[in-house]
mmJSON file of the N, C-alpha and C atoms, coordinates in Angstrom:
{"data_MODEL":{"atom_site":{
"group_PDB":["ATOM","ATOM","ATOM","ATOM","ATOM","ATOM","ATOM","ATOM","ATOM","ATOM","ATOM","ATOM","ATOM","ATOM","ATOM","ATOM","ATOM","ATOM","ATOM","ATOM","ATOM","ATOM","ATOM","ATOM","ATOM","ATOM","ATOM","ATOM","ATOM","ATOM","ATOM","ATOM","ATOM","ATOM","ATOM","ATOM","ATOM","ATOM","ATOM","ATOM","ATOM","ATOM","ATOM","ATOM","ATOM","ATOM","ATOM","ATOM","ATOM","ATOM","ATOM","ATOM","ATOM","ATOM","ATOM","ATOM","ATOM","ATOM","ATOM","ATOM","ATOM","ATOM","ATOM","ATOM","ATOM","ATOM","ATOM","ATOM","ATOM","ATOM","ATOM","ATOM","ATOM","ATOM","ATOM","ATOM","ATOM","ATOM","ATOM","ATOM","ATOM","ATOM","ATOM","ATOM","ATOM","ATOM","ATOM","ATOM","ATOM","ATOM","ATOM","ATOM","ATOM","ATOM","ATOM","ATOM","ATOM","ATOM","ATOM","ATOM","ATOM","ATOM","ATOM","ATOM","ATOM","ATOM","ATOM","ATOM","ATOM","ATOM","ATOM","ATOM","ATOM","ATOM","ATOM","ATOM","ATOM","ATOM","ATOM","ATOM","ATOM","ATOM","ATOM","ATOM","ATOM","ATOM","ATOM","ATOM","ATOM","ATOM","ATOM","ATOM","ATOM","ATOM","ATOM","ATOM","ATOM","ATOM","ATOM","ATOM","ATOM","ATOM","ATOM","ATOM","ATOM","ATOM","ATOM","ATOM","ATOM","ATOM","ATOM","ATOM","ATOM","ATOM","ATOM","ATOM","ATOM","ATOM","ATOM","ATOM","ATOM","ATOM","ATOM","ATOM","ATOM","ATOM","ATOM","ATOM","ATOM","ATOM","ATOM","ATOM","ATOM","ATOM","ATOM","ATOM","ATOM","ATOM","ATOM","ATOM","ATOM","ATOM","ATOM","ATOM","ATOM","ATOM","ATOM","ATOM","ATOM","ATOM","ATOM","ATOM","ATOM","ATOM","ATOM","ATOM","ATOM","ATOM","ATOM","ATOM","ATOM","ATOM","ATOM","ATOM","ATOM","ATOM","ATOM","ATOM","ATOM","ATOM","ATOM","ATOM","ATOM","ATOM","ATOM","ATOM","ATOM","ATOM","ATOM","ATOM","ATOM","ATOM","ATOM","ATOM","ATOM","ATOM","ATOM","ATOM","ATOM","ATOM","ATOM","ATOM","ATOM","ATOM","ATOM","ATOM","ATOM"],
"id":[1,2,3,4,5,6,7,8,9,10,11,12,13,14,15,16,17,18,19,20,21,22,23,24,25,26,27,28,29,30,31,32,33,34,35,36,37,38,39,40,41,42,43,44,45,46,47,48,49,50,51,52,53,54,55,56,57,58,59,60,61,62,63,64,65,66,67,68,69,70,71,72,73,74,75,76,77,78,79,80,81,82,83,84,85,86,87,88,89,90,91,92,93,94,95,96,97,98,99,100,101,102,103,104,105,106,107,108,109,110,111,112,113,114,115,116,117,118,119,120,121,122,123,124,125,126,127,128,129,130,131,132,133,134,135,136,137,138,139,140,141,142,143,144,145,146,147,148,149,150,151,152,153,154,155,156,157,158,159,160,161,162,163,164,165,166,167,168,169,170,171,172,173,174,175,176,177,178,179,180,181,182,183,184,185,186,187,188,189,190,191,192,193,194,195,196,197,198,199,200,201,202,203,204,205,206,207,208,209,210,211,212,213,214,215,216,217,218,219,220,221,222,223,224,225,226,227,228,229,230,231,232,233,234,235,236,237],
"type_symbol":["N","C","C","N","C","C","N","C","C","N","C","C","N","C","C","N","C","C","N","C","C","N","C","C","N","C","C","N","C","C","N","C","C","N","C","C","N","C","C","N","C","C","N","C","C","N","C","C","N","C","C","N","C","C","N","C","C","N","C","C","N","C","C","N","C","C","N","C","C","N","C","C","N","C","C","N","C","C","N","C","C","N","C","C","N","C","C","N","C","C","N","C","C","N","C","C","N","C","C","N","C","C","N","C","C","N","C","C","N","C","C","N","C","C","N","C","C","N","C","C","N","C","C","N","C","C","N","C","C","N","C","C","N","C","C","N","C","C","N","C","C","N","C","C","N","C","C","N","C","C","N","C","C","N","C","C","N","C","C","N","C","C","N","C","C","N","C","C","N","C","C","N","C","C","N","C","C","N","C","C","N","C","C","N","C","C","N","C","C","N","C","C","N","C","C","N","C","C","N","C","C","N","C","C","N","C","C","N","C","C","N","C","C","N","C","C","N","C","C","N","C","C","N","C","C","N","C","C","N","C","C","N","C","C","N","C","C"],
"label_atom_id":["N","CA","C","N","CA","C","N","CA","C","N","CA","C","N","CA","C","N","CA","C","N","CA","C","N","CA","C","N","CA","C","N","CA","C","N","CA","C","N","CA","C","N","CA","C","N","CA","C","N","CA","C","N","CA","C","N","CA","C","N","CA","C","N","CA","C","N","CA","C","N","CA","C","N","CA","C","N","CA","C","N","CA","C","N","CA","C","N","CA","C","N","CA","C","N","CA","C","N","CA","C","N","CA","C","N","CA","C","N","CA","C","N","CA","C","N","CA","C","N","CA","C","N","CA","C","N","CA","C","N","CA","C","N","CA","C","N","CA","C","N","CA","C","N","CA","C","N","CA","C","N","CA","C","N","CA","C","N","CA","C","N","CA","C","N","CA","C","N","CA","C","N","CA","C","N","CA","C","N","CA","C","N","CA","C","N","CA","C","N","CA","C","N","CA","C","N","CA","C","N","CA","C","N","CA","C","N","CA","C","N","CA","C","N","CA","C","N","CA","C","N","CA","C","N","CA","C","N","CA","C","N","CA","C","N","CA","C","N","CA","C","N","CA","C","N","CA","C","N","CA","C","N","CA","C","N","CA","C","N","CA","C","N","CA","C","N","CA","C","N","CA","C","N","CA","C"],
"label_alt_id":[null,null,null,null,null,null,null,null,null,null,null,null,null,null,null,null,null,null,null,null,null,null,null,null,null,null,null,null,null,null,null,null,null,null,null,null,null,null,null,null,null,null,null,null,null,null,null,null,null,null,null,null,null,null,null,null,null,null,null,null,null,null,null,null,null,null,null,null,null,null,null,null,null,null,null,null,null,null,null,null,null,null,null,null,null,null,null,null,null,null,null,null,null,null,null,null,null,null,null,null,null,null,null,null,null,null,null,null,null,null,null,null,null,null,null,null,null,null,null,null,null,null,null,null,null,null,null,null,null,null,null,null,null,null,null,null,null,null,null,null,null,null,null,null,null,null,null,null,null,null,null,null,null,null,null,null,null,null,null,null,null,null,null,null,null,null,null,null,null,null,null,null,null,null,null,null,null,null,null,null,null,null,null,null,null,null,null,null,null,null,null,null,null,null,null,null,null,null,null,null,null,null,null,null,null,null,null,null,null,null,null,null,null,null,null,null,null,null,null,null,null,null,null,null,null,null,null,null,null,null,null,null,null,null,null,null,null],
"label_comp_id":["UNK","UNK","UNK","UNK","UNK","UNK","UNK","UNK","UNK","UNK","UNK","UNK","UNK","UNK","UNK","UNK","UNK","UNK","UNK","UNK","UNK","UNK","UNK","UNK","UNK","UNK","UNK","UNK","UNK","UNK","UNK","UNK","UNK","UNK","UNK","UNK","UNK","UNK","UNK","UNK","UNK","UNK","UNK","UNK","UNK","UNK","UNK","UNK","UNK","UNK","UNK","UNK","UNK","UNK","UNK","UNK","UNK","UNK","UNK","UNK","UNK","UNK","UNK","UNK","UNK","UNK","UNK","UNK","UNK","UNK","UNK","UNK","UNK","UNK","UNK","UNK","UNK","UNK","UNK","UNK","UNK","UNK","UNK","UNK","UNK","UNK","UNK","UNK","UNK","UNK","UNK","UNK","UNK","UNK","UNK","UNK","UNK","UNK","UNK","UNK","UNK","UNK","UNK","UNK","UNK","UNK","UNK","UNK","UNK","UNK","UNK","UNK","UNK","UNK","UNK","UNK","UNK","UNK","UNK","UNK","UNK","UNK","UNK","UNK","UNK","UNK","UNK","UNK","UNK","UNK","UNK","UNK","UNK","UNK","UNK","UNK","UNK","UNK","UNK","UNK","UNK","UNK","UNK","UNK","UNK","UNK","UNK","UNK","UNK","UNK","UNK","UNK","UNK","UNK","UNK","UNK","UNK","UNK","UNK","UNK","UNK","UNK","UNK","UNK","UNK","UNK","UNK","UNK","UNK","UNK","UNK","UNK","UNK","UNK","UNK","UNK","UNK","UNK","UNK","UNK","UNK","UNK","UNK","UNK","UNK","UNK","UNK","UNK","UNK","UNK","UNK","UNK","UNK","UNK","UNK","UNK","UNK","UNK","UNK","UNK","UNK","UNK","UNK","UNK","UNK","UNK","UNK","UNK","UNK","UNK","UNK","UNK","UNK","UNK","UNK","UNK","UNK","UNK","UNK","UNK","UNK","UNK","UNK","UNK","UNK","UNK","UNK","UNK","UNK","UNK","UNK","UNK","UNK","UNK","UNK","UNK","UNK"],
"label_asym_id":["A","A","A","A","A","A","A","A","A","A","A","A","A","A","A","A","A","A","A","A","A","A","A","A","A","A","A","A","A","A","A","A","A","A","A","A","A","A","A","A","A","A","A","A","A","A","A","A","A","A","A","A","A","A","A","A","A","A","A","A","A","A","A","A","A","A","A","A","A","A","A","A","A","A","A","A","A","A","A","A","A","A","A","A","A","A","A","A","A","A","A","A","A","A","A","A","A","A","A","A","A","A","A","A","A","A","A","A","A","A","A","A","A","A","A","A","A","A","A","A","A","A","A","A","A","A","A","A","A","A","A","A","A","A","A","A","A","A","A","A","A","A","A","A","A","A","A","A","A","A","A","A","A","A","A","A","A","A","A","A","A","A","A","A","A","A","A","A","A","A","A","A","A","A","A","A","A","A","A","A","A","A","A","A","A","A","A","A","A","A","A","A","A","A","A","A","A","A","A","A","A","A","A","A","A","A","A","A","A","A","A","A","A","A","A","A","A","A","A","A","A","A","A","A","A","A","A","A","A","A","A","A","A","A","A","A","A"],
"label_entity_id":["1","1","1","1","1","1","1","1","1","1","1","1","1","1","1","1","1","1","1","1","1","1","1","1","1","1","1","1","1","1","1","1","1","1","1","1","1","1","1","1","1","1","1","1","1","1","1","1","1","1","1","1","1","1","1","1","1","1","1","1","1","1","1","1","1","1","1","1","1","1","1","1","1","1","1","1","1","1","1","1","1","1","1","1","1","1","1","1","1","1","1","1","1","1","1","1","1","1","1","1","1","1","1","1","1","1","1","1","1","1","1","1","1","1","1","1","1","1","1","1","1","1","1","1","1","1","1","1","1","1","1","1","1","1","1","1","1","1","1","1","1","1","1","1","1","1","1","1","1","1","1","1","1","1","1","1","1","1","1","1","1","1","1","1","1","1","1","1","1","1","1","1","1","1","1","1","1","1","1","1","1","1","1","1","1","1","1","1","1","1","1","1","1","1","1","1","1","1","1","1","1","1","1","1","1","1","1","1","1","1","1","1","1","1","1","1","1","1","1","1","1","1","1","1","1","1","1","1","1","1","1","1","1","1","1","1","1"],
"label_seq_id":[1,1,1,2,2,2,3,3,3,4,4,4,5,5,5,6,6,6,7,7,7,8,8,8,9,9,9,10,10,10,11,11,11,12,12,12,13,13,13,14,14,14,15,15,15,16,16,16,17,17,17,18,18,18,19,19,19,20,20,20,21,21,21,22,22,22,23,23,23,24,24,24,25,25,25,26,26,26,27,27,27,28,28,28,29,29,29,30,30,30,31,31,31,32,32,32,33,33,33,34,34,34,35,35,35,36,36,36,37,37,37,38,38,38,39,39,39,40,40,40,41,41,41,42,42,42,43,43,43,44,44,44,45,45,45,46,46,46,47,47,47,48,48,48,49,49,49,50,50,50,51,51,51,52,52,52,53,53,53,54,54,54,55,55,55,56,56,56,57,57,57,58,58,58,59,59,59,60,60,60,61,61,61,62,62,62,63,63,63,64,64,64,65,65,65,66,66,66,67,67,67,68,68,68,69,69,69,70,70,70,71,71,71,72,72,72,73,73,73,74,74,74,75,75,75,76,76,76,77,77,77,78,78,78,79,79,79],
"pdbx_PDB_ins_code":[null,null,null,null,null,null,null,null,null,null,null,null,null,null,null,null,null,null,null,null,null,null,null,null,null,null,null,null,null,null,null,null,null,null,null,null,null,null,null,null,null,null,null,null,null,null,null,null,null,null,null,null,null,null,null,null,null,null,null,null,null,null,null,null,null,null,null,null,null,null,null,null,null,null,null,null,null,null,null,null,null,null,null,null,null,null,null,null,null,null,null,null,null,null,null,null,null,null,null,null,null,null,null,null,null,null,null,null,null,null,null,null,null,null,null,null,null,null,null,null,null,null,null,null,null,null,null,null,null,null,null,null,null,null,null,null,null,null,null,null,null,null,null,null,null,null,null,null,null,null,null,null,null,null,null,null,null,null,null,null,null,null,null,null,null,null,null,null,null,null,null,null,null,null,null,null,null,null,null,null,null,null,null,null,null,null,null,null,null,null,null,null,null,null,null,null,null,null,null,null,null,null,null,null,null,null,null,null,null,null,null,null,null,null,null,null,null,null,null,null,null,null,null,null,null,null,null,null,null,null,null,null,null,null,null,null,null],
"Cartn_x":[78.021,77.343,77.245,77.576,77.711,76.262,75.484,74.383,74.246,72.788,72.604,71.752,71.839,70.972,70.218,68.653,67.747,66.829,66.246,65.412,64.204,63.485,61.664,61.004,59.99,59.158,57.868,57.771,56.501,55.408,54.367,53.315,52.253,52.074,51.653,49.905,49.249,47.627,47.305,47.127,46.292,45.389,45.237,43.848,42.872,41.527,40.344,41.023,41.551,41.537,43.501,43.921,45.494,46.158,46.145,47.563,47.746,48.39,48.685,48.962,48.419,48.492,49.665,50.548,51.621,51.747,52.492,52.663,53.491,54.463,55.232,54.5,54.52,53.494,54.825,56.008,56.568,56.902,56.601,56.249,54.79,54.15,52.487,52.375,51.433,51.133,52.118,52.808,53.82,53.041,52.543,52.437,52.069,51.6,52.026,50.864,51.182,50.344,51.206,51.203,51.444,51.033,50.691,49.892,50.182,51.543,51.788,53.043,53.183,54.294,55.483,56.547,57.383,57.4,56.132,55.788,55.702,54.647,54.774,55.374,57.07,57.76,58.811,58.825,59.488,58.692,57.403,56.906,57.27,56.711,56.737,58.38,59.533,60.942,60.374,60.099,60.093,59.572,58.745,57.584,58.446,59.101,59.849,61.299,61.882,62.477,62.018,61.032,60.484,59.658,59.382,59.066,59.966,60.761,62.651,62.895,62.672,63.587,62.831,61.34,60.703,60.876,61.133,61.404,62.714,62.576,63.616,64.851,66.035,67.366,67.875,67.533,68.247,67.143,65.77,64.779,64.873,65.316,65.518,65.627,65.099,65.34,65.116,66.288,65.264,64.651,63.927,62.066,62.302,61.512,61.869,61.538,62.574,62.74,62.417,60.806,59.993,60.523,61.75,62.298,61.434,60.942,60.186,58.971,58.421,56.129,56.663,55.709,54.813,53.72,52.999,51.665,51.04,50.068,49.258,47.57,47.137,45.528,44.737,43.965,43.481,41.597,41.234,40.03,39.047,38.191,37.042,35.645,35.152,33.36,32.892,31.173,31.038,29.105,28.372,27.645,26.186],
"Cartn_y":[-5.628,-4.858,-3.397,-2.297,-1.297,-0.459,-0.107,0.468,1.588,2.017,3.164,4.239,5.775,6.19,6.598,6.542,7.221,8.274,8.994,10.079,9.705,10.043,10.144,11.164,11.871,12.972,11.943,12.744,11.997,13.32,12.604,13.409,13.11,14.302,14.27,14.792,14.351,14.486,14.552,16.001,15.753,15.097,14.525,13.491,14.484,13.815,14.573,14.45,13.252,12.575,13.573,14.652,14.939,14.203,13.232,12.181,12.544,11.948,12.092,11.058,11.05,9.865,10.368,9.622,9.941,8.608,9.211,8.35,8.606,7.917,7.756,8.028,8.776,8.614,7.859,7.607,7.284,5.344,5.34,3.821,3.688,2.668,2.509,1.849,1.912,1.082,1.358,2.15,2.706,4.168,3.348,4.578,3.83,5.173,4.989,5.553,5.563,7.06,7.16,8.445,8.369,8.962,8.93,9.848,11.589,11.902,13.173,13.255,14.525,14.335,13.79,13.683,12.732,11.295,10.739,9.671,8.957,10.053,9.638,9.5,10.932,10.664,9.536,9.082,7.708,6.586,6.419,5.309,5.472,6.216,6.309,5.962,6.444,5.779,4.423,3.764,2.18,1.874,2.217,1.541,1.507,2.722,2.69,1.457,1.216,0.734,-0.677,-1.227,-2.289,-3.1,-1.907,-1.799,-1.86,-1.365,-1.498,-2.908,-3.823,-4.959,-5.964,-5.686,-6.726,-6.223,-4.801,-4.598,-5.732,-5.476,-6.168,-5.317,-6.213,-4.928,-4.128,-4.695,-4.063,-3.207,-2.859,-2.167,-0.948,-1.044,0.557,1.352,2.215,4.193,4.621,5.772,7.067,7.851,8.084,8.789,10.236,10.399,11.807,12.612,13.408,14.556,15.563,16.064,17.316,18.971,18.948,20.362,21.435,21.756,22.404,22.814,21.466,21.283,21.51,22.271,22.348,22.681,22.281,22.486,23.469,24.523,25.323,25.319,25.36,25.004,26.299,25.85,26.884,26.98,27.993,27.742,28.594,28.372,28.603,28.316,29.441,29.364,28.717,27.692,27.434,27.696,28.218,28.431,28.301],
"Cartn_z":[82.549,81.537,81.992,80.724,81.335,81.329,82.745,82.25,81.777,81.342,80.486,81.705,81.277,82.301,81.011,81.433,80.213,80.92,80.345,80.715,79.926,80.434,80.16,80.503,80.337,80.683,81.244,82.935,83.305,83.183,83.473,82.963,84.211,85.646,86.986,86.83,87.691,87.436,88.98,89.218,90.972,91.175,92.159,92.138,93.226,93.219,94.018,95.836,95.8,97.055,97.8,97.007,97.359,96.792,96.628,95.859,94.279,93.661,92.03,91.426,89.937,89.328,87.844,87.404,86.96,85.701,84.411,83.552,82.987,82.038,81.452,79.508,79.017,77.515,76.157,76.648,75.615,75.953,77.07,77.605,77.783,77.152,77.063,78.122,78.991,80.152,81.626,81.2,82.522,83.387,84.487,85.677,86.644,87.601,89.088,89.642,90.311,91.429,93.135,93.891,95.12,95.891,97.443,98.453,98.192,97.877,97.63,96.463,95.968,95.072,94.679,96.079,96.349,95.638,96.636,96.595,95.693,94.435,93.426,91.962,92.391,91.619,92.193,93.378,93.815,92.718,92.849,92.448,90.901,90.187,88.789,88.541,89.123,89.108,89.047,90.264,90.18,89.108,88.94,87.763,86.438,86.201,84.811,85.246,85.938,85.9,85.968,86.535,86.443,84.934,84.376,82.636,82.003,82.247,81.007,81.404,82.799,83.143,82.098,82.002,80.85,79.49,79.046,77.829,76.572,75.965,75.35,75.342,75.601,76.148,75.174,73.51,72.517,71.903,72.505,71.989,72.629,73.985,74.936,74.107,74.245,73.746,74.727,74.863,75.967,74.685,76.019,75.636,74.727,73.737,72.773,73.972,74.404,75.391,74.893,75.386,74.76,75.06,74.867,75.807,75.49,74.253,73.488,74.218,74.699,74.853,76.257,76.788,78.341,77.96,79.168,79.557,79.861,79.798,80.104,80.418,81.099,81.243,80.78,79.7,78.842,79.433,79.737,80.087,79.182,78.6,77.394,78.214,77.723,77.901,76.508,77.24,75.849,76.122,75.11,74.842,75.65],
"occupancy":[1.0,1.0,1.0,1.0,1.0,1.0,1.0,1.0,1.0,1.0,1.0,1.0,1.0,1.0,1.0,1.0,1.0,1.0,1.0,1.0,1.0,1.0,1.0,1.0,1.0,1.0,1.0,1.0,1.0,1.0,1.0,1.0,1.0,1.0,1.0,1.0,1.0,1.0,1.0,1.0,1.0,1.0,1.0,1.0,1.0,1.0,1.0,1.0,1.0,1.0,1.0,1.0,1.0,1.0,1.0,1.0,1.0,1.0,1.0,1.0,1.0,1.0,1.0,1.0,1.0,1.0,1.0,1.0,1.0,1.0,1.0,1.0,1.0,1.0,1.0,1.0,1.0,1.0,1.0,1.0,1.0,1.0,1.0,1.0,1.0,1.0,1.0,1.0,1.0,1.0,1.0,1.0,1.0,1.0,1.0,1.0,1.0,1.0,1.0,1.0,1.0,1.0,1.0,1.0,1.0,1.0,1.0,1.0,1.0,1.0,1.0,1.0,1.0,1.0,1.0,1.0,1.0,1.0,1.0,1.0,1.0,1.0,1.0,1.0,1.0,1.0,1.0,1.0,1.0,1.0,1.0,1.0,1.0,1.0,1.0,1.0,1.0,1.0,1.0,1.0,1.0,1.0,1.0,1.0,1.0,1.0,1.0,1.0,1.0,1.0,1.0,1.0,1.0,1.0,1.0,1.0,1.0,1.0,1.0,1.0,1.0,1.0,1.0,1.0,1.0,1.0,1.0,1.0,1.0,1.0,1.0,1.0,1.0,1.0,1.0,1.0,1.0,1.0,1.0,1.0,1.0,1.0,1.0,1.0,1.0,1.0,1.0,1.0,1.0,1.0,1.0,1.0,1.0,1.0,1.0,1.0,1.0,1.0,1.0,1.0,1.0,1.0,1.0,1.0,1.0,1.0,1.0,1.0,1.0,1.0,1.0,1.0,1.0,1.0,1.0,1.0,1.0,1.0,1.0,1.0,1.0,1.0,1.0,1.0,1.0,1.0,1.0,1.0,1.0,1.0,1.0,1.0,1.0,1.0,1.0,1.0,1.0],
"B_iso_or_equiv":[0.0,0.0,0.0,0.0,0.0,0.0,0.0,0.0,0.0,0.0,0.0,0.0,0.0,0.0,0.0,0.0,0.0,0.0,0.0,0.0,0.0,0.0,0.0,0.0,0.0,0.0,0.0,0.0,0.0,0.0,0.0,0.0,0.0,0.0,0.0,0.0,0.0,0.0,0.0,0.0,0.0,0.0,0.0,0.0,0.0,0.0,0.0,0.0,0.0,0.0,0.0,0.0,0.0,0.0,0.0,0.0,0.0,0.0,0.0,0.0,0.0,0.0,0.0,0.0,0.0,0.0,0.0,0.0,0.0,0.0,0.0,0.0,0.0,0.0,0.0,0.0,0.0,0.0,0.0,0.0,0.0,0.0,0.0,0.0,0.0,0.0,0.0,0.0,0.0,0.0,0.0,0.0,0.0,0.0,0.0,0.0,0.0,0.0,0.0,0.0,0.0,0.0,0.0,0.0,0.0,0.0,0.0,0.0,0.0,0.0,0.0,0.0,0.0,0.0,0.0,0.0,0.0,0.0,0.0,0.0,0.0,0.0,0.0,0.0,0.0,0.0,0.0,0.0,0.0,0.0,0.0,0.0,0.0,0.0,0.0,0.0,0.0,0.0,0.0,0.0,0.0,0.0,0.0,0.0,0.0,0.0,0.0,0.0,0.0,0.0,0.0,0.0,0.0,0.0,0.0,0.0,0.0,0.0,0.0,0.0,0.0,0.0,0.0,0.0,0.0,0.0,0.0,0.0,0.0,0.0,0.0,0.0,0.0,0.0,0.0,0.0,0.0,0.0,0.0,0.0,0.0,0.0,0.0,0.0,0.0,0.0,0.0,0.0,0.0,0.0,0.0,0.0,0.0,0.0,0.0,0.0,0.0,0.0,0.0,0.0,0.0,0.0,0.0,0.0,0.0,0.0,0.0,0.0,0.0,0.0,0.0,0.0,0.0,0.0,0.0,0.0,0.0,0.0,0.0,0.0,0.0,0.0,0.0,0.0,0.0,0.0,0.0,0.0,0.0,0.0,0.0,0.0,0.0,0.0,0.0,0.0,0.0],
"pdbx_formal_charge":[null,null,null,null,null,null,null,null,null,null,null,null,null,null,null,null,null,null,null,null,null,null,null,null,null,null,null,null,null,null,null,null,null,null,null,null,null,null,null,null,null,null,null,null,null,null,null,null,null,null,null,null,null,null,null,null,null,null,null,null,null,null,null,null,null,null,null,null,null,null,null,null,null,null,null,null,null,null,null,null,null,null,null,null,null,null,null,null,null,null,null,null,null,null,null,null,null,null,null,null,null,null,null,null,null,null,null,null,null,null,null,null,null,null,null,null,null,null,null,null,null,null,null,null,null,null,null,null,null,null,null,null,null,null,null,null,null,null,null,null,null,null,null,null,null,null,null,null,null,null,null,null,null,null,null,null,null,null,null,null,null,null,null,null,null,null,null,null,null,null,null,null,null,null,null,null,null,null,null,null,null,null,null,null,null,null,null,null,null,null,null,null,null,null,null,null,null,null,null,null,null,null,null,null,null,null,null,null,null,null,null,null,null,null,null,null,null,null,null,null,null,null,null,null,null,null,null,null,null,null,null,null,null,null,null,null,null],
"auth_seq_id":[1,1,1,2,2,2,3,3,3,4,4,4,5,5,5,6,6,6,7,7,7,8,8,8,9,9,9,10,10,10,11,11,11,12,12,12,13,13,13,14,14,14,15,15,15,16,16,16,17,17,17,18,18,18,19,19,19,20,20,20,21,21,21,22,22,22,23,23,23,24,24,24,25,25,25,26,26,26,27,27,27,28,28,28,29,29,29,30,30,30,31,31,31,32,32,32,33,33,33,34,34,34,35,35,35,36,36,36,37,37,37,38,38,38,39,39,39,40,40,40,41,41,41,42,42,42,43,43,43,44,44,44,45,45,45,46,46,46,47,47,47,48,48,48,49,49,49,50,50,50,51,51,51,52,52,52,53,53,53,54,54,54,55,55,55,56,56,56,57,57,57,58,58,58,59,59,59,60,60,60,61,61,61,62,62,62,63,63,63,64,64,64,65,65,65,66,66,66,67,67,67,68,68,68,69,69,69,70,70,70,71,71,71,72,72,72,73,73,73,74,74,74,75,75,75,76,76,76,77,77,77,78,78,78,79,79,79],
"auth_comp_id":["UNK","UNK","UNK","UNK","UNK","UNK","UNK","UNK","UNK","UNK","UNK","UNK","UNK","UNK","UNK","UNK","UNK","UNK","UNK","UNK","UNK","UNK","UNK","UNK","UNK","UNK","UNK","UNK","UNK","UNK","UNK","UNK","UNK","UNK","UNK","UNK","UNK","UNK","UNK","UNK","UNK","UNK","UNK","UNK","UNK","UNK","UNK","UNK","UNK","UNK","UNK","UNK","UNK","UNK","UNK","UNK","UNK","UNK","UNK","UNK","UNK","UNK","UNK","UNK","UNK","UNK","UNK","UNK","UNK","UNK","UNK","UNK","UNK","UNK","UNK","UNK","UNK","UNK","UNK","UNK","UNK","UNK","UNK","UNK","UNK","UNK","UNK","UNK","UNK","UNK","UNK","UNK","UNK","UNK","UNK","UNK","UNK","UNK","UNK","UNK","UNK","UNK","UNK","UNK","UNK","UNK","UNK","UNK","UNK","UNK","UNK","UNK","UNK","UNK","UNK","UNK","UNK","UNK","UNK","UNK","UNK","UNK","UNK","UNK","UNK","UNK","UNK","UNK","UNK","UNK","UNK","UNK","UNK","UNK","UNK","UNK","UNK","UNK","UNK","UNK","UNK","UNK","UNK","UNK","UNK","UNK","UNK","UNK","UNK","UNK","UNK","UNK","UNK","UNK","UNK","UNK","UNK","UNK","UNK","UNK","UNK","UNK","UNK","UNK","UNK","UNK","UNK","UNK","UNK","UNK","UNK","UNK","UNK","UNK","UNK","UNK","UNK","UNK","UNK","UNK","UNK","UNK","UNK","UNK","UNK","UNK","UNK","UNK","UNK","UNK","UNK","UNK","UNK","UNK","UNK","UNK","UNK","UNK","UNK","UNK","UNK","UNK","UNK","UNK","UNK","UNK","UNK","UNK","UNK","UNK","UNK","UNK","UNK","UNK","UNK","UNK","UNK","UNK","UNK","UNK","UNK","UNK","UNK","UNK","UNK","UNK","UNK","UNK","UNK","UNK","UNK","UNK","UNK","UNK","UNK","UNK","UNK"],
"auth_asym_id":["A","A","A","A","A","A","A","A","A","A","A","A","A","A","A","A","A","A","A","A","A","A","A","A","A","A","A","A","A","A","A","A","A","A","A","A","A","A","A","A","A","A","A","A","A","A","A","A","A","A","A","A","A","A","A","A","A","A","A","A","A","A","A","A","A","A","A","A","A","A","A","A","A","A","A","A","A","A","A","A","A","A","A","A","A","A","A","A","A","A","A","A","A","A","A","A","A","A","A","A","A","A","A","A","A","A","A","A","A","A","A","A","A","A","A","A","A","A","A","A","A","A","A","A","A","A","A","A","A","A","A","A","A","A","A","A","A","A","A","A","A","A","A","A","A","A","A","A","A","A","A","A","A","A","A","A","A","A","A","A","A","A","A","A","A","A","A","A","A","A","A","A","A","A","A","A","A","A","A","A","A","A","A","A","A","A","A","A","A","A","A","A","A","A","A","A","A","A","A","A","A","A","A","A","A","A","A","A","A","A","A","A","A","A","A","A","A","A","A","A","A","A","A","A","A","A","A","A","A","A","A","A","A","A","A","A","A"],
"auth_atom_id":["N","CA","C","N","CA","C","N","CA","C","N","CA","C","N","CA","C","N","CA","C","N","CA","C","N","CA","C","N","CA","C","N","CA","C","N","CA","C","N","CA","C","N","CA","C","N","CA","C","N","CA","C","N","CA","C","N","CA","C","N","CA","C","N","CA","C","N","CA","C","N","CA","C","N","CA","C","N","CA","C","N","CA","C","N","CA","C","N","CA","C","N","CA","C","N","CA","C","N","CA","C","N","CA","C","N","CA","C","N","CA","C","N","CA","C","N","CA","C","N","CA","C","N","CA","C","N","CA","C","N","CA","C","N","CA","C","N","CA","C","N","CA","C","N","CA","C","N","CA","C","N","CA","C","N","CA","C","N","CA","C","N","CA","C","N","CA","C","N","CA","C","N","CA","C","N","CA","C","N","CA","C","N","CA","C","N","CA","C","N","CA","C","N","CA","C","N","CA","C","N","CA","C","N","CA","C","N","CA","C","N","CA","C","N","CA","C","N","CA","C","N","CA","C","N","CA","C","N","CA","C","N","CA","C","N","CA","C","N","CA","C","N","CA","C","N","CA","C","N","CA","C","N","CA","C","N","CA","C","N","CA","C","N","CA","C","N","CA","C","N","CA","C","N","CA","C"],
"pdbx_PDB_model_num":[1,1,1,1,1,1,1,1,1,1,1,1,1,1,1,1,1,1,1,1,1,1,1,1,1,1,1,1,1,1,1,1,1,1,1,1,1,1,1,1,1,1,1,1,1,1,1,1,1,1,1,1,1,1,1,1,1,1,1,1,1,1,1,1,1,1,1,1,1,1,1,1,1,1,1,1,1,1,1,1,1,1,1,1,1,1,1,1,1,1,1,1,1,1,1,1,1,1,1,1,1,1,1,1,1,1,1,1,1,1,1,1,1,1,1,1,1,1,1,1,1,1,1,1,1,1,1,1,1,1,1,1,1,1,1,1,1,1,1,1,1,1,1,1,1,1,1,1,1,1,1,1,1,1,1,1,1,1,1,1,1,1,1,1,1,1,1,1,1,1,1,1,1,1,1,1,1,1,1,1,1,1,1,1,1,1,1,1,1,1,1,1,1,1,1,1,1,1,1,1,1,1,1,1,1,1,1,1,1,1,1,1,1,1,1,1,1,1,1,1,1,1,1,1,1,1,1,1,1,1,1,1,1,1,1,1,1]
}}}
């Protein structure tokens, strides 16, 4: 069987403790976390690939690729 390569946008969250917690938003229930960045774009790999092996094989999509959206942290005073 010939495989597919797919792309996803993960979505990285520093944690209090240095490590990061990481998700997949176009797979529900797909993430990870790892001691440092590496780590945890290693894990979040596994994890998605371990989520596609239970997916159903003829349901796969790669993920709507947001080339468009990034992130910015907007900071507001409030009253």
């Amino acid at each position: 069987m010939k495989q597919k390569i797919l792309q996803y946008d993960a979505v990285f969250e520093k944690e209090a403790d240095g490590g990061y917690s990481v998700w997949i938003p176009d797979l529900p229930g797909c993430a990870s976390q790892g001691d440092n960045l590496e780590q945890a774009i290693e894990n979040i790999k596994e994890a998605t690939e371990l989520y596609l092996e239970d997916a159903d094989i003829d349901k796969i999509e790669e993920g709507n690729l947001h080339k468009d959206r990034f992130i910015v942290p907007v900071q507001v005073s409030t009253p």
